[in-house]
Residue, then its C-alpha position, 0 to 999 in steps of 0.5 A: x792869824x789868817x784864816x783859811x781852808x782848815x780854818x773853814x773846814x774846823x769852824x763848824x766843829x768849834x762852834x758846835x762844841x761852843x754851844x755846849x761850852x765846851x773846847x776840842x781840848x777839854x778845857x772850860x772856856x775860862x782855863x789856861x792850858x799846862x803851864x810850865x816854866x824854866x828859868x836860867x835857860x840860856x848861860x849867856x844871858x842876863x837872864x833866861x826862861x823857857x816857857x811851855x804852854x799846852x803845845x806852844x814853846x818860846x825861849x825868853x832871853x835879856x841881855x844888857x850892855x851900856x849904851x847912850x840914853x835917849x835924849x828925853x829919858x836922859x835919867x832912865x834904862x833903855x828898853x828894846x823887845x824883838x821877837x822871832x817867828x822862825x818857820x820850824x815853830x809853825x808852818x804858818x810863819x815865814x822866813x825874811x824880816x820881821x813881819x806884822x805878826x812879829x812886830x805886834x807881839x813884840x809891842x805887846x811884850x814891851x808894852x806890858x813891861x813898859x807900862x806895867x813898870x816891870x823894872x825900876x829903869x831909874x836905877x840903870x843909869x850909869x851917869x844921867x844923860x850920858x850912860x846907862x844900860x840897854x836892856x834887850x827882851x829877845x822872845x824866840x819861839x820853839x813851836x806855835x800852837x797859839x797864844x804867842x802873847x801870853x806864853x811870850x810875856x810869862x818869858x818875859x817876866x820870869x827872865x827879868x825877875x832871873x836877870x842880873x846886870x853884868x856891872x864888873x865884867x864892864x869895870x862898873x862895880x859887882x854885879x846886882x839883880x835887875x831892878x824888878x818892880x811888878x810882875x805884869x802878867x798878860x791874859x789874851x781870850x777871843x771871842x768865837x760865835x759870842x763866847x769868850x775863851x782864853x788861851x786860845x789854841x792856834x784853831x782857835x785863833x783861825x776861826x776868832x772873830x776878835x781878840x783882847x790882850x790885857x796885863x795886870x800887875x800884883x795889886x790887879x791894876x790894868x796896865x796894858x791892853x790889845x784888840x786884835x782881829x775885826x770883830x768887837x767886845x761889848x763893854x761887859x765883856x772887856x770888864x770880863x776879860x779884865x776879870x780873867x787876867x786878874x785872876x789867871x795872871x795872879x795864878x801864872x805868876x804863883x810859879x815863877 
């Protein structure tokens, strides 16, 4: 996010709670905030979450309809990720088309699904080459305190892991649950005067100096990263980051 005004006149105050390790919430620098998740939100979805992260709120929904693959993945399902940004969740998002903002979190979110092999898309092919189904991640946010990327990606996963594909309301047999392989759970932490935090706060992010982004799945694997922001990571301190989303991925995904 931008900085600007509060954010200059917030960065003293932040950094002087960084040099004794500590956040304005209370939280230790390597703590999640509250972390609470509904699923089968949405009737008319395939599958449905919302999810709330201390002040941050989004609404997760899969659709699914038949469609034609892509040339080269004639023998796969069709993943498309959209996210909106509304004005009512933050008075820093902004009415109109997708912006910079949106676009990246919804690549981050199908980046982690994609990568992290999340669903078996082999077994949405209705016939190869010709039909198969199109399966839609929308990510709506309700109320923006930060961290768009891991509250929107915990919806993600918990809405496919829900999701069921509506084979006999298109004559293509009984319904089945989607295919889900892996559950990637993404952890974001920034780096502010040296220290690395998670989950950071929507202050938090006005005032970071660099951002990472990194998903893992069950077993640990790294299967997808962002950096975001002009500041930099040492080699450690990604090592470190990575070490964080093992850890505090494998706790998100104990309340599916």
């Amino acid at each position: 996010m931008g900085k600007d005004v509060v954010a200059d006149l917030k960065k003293d105050y932040i950094s002087k709670l960084l040099a004794k390790d500590m956040r304005a919430d209370g939280r230790k620098l390597d703590e999640m905030r509250p972390l609470t998740i509904e699923t089968d939100f949405i009737k008319s979805a395939e599958g449905s979450a919302r999810v709330t992260l201390g002040n941050t709120q989004v609404i997760v929904g899969v659709k699914l309809i038949l469609g034609e693959p892509f040339p080269d993945t004639p023998n796969s399902g069709v993943l498309t990720t959209n996210a909106e940004l509304i004005p009512m969740a933050s008075e820093t998002f902004e009415s109109g088309p997708p912006d910079r903002e949106s676009i990246e979190v919804a690549r981050v979110i199908d980046r982690g699904i994609r990568e992290g092999h999340a669903v078996d898309m082999s077994k949405l092919v209705v016939e190869a080459g010709k039909e198969v189904w199109i399966m839609f991640v929308d990510v709506h946010v309700l109320d923006y305190d930060g961290n768009l990327f891991d509250a929107a990606n915990i919806g993600a996963n918990a809405a496919l892991k829900t999701a069921v594909v509506p084979a006999s309301r298109h004559g293509k047999g009984e319904d089945y649950p989607l295919p889900v392989l892996h559950q990637p759970i993404s952890i974001t932490a920034v780096k502010i005067d040296g220290k690395i935090m998670v989950d950071p706060t929507h202050d938090e992010e006005r005032v970071a100096d660099a951002r990472l982004t990194a998903a893992t799945i069950e077993n640990g694997n790294l299967c997808a990263m962002q950096k975001g922001l002009d500041g930099a990571f040492t080699v450690e301190e990604v090592f470190k980051i990575v070490d964080l989303s093992r850890r505090l991925g494998a706790e998100a995904r104990s309340k599916f």
